[in-house]
C-alpha positions as CSV (number, residue, x, y, z in Angstrom):
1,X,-19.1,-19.5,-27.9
2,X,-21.5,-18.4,-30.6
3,X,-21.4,-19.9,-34.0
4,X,-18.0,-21.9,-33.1
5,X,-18.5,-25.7,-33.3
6,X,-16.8,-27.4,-30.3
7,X,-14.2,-29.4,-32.3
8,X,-13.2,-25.8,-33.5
9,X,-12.9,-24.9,-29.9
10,X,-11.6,-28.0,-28.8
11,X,-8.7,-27.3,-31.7
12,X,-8.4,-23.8,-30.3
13,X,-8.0,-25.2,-26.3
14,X,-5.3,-27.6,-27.9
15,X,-2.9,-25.1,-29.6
16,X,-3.0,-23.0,-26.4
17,X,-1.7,-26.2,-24.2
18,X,-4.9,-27.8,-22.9
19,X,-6.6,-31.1,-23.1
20,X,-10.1,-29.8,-24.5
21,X,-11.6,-26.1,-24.2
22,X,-13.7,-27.3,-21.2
23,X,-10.1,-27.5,-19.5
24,X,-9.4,-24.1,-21.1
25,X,-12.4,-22.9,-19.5
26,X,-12.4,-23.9,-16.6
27,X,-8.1,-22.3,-16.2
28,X,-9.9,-18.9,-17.4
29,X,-12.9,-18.9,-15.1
30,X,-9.9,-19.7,-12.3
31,X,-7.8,-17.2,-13.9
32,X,-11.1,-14.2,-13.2
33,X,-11.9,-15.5,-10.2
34,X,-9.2,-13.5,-7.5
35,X,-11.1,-10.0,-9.1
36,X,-14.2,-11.4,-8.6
37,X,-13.8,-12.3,-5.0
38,X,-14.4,-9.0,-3.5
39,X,-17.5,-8.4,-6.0
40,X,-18.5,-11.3,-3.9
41,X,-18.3,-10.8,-0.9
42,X,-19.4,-7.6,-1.3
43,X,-22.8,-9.1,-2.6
44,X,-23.3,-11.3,0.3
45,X,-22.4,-8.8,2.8
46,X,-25.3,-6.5,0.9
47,X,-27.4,-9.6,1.1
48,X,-27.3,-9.8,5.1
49,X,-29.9,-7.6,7.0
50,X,-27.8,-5.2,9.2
51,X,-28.0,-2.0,10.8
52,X,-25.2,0.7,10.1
53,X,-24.2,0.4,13.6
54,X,-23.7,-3.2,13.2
55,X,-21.9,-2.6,9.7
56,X,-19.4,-0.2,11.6
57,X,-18.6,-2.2,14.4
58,X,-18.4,-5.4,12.5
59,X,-15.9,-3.4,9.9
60,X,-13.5,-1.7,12.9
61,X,-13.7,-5.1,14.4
62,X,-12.5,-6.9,11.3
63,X,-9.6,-4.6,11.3
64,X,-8.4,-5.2,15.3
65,X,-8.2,-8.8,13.9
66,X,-6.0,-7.8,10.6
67,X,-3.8,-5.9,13.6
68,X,-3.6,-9.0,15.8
69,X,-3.2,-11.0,13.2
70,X,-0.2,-9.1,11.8
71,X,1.6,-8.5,15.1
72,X,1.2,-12.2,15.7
73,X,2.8,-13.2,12.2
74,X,4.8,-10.5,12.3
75,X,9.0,-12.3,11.8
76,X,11.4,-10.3,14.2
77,X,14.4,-11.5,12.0
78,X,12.9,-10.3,9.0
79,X,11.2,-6.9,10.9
80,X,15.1,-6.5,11.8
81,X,16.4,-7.1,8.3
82,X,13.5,-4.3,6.7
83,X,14.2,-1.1,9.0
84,X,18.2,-1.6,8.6
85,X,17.9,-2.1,4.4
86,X,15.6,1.5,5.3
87,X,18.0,3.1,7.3
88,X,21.3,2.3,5.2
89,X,19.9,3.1,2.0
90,X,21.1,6.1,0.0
91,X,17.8,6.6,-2.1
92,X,14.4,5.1,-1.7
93,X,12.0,4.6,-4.0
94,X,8.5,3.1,-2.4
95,X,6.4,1.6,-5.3
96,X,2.6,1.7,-5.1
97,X,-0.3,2.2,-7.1
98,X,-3.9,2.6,-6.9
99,X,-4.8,2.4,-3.7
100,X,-1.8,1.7,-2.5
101,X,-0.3,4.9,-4.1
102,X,-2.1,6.0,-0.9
103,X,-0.1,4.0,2.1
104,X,2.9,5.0,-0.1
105,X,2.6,8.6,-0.2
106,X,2.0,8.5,3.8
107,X,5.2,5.9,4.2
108,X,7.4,8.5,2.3
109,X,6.3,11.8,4.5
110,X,7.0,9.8,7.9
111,X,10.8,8.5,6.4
112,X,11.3,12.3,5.4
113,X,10.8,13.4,8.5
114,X,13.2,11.1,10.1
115,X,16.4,12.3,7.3
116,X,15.2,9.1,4.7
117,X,15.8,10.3,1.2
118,X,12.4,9.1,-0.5
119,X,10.6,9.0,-4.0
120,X,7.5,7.8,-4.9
121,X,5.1,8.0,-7.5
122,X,4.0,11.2,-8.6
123,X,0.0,11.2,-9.6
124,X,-0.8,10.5,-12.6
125,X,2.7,9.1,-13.3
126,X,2.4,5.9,-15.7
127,X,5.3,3.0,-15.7
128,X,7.8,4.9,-17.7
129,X,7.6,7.5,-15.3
130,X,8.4,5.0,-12.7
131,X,11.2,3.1,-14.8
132,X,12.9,6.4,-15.1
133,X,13.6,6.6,-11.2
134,X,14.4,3.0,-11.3
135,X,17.4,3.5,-13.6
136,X,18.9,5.9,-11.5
137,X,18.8,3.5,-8.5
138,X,21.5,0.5,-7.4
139,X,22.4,-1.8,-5.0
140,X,23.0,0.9,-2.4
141,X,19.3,2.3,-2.7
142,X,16.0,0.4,-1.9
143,X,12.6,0.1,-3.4
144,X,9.9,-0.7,-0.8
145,X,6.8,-2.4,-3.1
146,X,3.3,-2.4,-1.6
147,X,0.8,-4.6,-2.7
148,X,-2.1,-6.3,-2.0
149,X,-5.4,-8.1,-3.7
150,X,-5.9,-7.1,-6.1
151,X,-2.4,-7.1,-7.1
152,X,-1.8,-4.5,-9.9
153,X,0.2,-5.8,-13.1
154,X,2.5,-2.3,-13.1
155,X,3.8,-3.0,-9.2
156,X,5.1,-6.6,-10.1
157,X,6.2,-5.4,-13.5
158,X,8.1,-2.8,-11.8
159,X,9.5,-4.9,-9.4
160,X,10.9,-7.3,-11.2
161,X,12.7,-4.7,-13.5
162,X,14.5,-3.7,-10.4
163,X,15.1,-6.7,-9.2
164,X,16.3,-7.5,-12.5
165,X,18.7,-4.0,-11.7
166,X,19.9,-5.4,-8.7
167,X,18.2,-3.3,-6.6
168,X,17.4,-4.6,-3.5
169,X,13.2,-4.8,-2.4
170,X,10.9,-4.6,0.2
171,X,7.8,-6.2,-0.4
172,X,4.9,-5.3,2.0
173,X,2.5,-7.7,0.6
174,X,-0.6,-10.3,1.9
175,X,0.8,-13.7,2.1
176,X,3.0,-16.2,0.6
177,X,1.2,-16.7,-2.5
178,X,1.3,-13.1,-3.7
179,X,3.3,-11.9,-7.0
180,X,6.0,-10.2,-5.5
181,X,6.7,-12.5,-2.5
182,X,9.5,-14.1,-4.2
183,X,10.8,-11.1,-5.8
184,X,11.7,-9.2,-2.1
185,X,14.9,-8.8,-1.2
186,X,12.9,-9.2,2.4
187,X,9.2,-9.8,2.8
188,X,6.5,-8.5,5.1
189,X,3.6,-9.9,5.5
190,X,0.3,-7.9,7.1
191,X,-3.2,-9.2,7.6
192,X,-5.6,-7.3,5.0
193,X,-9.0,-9.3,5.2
194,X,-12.1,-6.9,4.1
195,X,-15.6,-7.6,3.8
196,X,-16.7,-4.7,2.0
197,X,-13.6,-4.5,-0.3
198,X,-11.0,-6.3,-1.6
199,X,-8.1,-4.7,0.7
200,X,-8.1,-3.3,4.5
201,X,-5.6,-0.8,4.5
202,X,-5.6,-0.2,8.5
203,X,-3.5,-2.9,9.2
204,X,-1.2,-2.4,5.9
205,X,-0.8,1.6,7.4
206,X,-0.2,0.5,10.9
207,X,2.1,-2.3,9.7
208,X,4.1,0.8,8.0
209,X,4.2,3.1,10.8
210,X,5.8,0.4,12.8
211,X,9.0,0.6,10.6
212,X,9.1,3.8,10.2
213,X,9.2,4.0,14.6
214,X,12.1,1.0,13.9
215,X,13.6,3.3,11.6
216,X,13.5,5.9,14.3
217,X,14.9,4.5,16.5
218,X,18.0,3.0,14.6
219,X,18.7,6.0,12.1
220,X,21.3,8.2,13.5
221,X,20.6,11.7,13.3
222,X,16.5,10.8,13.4
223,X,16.1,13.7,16.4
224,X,17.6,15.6,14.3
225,X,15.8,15.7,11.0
226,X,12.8,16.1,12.9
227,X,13.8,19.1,15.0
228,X,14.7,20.2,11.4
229,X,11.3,19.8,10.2
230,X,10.0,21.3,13.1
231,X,11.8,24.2,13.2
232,X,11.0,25.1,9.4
233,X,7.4,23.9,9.6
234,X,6.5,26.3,12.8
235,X,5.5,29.0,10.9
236,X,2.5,27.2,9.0
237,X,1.2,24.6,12.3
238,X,-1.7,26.0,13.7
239,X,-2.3,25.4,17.8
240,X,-6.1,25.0,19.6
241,X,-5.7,28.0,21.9
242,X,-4.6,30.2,18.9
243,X,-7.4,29.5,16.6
244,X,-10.0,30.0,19.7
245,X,-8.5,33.1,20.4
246,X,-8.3,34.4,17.1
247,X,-12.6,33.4,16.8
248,X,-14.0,35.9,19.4
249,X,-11.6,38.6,17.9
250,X,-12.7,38.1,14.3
251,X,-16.6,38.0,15.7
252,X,-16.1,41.3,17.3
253,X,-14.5,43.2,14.2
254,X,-17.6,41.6,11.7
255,X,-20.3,42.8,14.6
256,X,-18.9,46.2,14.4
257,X,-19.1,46.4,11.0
258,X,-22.0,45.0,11.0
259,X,-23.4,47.9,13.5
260,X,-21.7,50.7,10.8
């Protein structure tokens, strides 16, 4: 604090709530540290002599352990409560941003495809565009809010305005002590350690496509979307023996042309 004379900061610390400003300081350098983290670890792993082999395997081993990890913490009561608040709703909305937009763009695909009727966010879409869903929802839709370290200021702010609508939530989320663990309707928890970034999402994803296989195989009328799908989608999937026949074919036409 340049040019500010520690009684003025010490005034300063007080009017915010604190004993001194070396209390204050200490709250803010507490407050930075969960973003700093993964710079940290980051640095350290960068610090350690390893091969890229050695970096590979050491990352797909890290997560096998997230997997274990979450299977092993994984609550069947609460597993049962998530894929039935899935399969009854109406409307879902599945909140994620960032990197987490990701997991909920790939969540929403795999519930279409068993009948679910599913929003997310669009890219680029801001808050308002998300509050404007959210006031079309109620207590017979869902909103299913991922989020992990570091937790995103729009997902809890989001989540608590729906909350605050009384629509119900599913939080997919780290642990305990995240944001939006007391805002769910019904929590998940899934293992998402990384050493080389803040987040695993292999775990998170996996953790996912289990519901979405509980969903399956609750949903009535699952078979059926997906024959549905199938049958409209048959004209654009693509199958190995077609392609390798079409190859020698298209080789032949460009050598005779080639020969003209």
């Amino acid at each position: 604090m340049t040019g500010v004379s520690v009684a003025s900061a010490n005034r300063f610390a007080r009017k915010l709530g604190f004993p001194g400003y070396a209390e204050f300081r200490a709250e803010l350098l507490r407050g930075l540290a969960p973003a700093q983290e993964p710079v940290e670890k980051l640095r350290r792993k960068l610090s350690e002599a390893s091969s890229t082999i050695e970096v590979v395997q050491a990352s797909l081993a890290e997560d096998a352990a997230n997997l274990h990890g979450s299977m092993a913490n994984l609550d069947p009561a609460r597993c049962e409560q998530a894929v039935d608040m899935i399969s009854a709703a109406r409307r879902i909305f599945i909140l994620g941003f960032d990197s987490a937009a990701g997991l909920a763009l790939i969540l929403s695909h795999r519930l279409q495809a068993v009948g679910c009727d599913v929003r997310t966010v669009e890219s680029g879409a801001g808050t308002i565009s998300v509050a404007r869903h959210l006031t079309s929802l109620g207590p017979e839709d869902l909103v299913i809010a991922i989020t992990f370290p570091r937790y995103l200021r729009d997902t809890v702010a989001m989540s608590r305005f729906a909350h605050q609508h009384g629509i119900p939530i599913l939080v997919v989320t780290d642990n305990q002590t995240s944001p939006l663990a007391k805002i769910g309707t019904v929590v998940l928890y899934a293992q998402a350690r990384r050493s080389f970034a803040s987040t695993s999402d292999a775990a998170v994803l996996a953790v996912l496509e289990a519901l979405v296989a509980g969903v399956a195989n609750k949903r009535p009328g699952a078979a059926d979307a997906a024959q549905r799908f199938a049958d409209t989608g048959f004209y654009w999937f693509a199958y190995p023996e077609q392609e390798s026949d079409a190859k020698p074919a298209n080789s032949k036409s460009s050598r005779k042309k080639d020969k003209t």
